[in-house]
N, C-alpha and C positions, 0 to 999 in steps of 0.2 A: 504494500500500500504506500502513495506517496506521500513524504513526507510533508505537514501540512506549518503553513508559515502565517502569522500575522501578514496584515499591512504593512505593517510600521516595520517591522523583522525583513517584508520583501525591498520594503524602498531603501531599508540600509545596508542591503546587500552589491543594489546594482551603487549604492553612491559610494560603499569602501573598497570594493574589490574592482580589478580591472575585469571587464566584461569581455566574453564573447561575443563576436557581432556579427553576424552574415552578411555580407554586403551583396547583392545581386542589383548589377548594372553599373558599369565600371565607363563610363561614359562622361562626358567633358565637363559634365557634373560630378559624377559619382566619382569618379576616379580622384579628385583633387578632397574631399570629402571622408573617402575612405583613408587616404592621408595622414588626415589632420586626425581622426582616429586612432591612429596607429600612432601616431606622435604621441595622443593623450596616455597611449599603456595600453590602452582594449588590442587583447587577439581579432584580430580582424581573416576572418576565411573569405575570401570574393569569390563570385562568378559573373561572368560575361561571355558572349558568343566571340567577341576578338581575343583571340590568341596575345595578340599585344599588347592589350590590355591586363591580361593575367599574368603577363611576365613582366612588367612596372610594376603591380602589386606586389608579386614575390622580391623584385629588386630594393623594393622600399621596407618589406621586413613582415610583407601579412600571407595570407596560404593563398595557393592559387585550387581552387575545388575543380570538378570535372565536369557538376551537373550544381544546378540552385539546389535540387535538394539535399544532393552533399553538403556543400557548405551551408544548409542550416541544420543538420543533423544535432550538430552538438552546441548551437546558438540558444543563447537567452533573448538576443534578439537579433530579431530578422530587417533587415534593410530593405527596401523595395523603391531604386531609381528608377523606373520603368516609362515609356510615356504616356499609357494610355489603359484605362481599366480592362479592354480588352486583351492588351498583354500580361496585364497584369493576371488577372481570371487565367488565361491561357497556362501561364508559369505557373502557377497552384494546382493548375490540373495534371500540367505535366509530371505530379510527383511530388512539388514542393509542399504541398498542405499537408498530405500524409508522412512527413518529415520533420513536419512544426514539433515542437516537444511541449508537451502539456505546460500547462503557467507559463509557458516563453510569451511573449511578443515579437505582433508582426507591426512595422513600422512605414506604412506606403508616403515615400517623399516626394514620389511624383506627382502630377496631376492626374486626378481620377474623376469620373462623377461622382458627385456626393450621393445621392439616391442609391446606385449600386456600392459604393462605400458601406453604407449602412446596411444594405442587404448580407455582403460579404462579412460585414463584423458579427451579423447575430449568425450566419452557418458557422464560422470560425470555432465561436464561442461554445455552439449548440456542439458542434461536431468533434473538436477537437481540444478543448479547452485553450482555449488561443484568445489574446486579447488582440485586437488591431489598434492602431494607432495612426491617423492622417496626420501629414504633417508638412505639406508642401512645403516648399520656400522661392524665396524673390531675393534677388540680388545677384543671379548670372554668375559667370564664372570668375569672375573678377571677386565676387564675394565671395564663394566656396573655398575658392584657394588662400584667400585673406582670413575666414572663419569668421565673415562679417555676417552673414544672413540671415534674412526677418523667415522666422519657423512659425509657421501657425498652426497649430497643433489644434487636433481634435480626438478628445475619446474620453473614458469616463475621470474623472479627477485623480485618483488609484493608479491608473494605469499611467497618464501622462506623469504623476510625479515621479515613477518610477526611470522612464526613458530620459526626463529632464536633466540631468548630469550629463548623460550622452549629447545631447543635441546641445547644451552649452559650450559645447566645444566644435561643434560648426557655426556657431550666431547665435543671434537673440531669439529662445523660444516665446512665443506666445498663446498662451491658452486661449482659443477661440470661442469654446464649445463643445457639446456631444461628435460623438463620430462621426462624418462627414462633414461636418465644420470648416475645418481646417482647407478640405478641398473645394468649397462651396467661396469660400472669399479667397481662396487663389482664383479661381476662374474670374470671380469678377472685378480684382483686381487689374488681371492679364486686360479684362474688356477695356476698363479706361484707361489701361499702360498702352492700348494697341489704337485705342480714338484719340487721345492724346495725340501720341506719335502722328497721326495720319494729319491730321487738322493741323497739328503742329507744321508740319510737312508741308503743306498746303499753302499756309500760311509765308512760310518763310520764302518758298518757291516764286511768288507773288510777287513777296517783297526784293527779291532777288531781282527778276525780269522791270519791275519800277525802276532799278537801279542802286537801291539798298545795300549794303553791304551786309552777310551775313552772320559775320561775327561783331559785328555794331548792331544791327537788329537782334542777335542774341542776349548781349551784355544787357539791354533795354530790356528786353522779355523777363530776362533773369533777376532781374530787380523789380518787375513790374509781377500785375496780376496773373498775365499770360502764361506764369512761368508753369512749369511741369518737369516731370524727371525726363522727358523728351526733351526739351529745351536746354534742362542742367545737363544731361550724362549724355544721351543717344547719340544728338546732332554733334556737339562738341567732340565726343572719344569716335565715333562710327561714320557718319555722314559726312562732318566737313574734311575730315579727312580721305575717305573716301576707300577707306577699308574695309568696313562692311562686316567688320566678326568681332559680334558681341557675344558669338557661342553659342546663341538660342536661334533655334531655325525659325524661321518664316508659318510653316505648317505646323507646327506645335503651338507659335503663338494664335494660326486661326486653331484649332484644335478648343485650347483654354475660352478662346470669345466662344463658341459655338457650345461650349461646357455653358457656359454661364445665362444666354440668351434661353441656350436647353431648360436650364433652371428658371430663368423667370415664368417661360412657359407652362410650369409644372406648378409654378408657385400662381398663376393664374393672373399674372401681369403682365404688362406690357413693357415690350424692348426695342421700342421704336428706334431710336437713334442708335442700339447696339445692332441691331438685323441689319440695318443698313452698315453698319464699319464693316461684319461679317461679310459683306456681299462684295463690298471692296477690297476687302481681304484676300479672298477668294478668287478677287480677276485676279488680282497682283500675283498671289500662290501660280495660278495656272500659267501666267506670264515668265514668272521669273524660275519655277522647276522646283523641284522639292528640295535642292540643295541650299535654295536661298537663306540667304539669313534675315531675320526680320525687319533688321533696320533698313533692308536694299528697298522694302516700298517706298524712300524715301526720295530712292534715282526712278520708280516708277513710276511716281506720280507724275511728271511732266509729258513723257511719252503718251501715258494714260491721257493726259488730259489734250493732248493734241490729236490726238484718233477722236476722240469723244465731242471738238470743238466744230 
């Protein structure tokens, strides 16, 4: 019979000992992440479908597994960078839930729908004694590898206190809420980080073609109401320079707007203004290929807007 633990006995176990951690999805996120993990002391076991990704993890000092549910066999808790609830379902099915270890924790940092979030935590629960834990975050890659990032965490109070040691050490957690929480204000976060940016876009291209200068129309914006994190980070590090890699693709960020517009729908509201940035999202995605990165709808809007004039 297993061994039976207090609350207060569970949450000081993951704060005094270094933890096992499963990390599944070793990717431009997950990989600088898992990291900062292994920096803190936690055994870190990863899995990923690249090869070269498991062999940076072994080189930096955590186990490279063969299958997700190898490396959560022996986890307290399970990681899950993934990008989409569909993958995510898919990898549980594949083996990995039947591999969860009772009282562990699963920890999905990706973006999921919140709706099926919460479906997945009462089987987990019902099935396997498994707590889930949402936990998205924002702050792109430049945060993960810094251990800057805003964590919005969703799941029962128990459970979050438990994982919060852990995720203090990629950024700032924040308790949002019940389970799916945490994925429900990523998504619609992503919505006004992606209208933002477009509008923004929009806005300065204008001012451009008038004759503006764009880094004097910024500094103005930046000090003014206009401003936005499009106007502070995106245009400045990505746009004007004309790099174009913030790390986060183009289709992921429509992905999160269509998460979120999905939820208003469900919530029995209107998303006027966000169906539409989605619509335009979505020319730009088909435009630009699924490599793009999301800040390039920023070179698309002019082309866009001259087919369109």
């Amino acid at each position: 019979m297993p061994e039976i633990r207090s609350e207060s006995e569970d949450i000081a176990l993951i704060d005094m000992q270094a933890t096992t951690i499963a990390f599944i999805g070793l990717g431009n996120m997950g990989a600088p992440m898992a990291q900062r993990l292994l920096e803190a002391g936690h055994r870190v076991i990863g899995y990923d479908t690249s090869a070269d990704a498991l062999r940076v993890l072994s080189e930096e000092g955590g186990v490279a597994a063969s299958s997700a549910a190898s490396a959560a066999s022996d986890a307290d808790v399970t990681v899950l960078m993934l990008p989409n609830s569909e993958v995510v379902e898919a990898v549980l099915d594949s083996g990995l839930a039947a591999a969860l270890k009772p009282g562990s924790i699963l920890m999905d940092m990706g973006s999921s729908e919140p709706l099926r979030t919460r479906a997945l935590a009462t089987k987990l629960s019902r099935e396997r004694s498994v707590e889930l834990v949402d936990a998205p975050v924002s702050g792109g890659v430049k945060g993960a590898v810094a251990g800057t990032l805003t964590i919005m965490v969703g799941g029962r109070e128990y459970s979050v206190a438990r994982v919060t040691p852990i995720l203090e050490r990629l950024g700032r957690p924040v308790a949002v809420g019940d389970v799916g929480a945490g994925h429900a204000l990523k998504a619609l976060n992503n919505l006004l980080s992606a209208t933002h940016l477009l509008v923004s876009s929009e806005a300065l291209h204008v001012g451009a073609r008038f004759g503006l200068d764009p880094e004097i129309m910024l500094d103005v914006i930046n000090a003014s109401s206009g401003r936005s994190g499009s106007t502070q980070s995106k245009w400045p590090d990505f746009v004007l320079p004309q790099t174009y890699d913030s790390g986060f693709a183009l289709m992921l960020m429509l992905k999160d707007m269509r998460i979120a517009t999905g939820l208003a729908r469900q919530m029995g509201l209107p998303s006027l203004l966000g169906e539409e940035a989605v619509a335009q999202w979505a020319r730009a995605s088909e435009a630009l290929g699924p490599s793009a990165d999301h800040t390039e709808i920023a070179r698309w809007i002019p082309d866009e807007s001259s087919r369109r004039l």
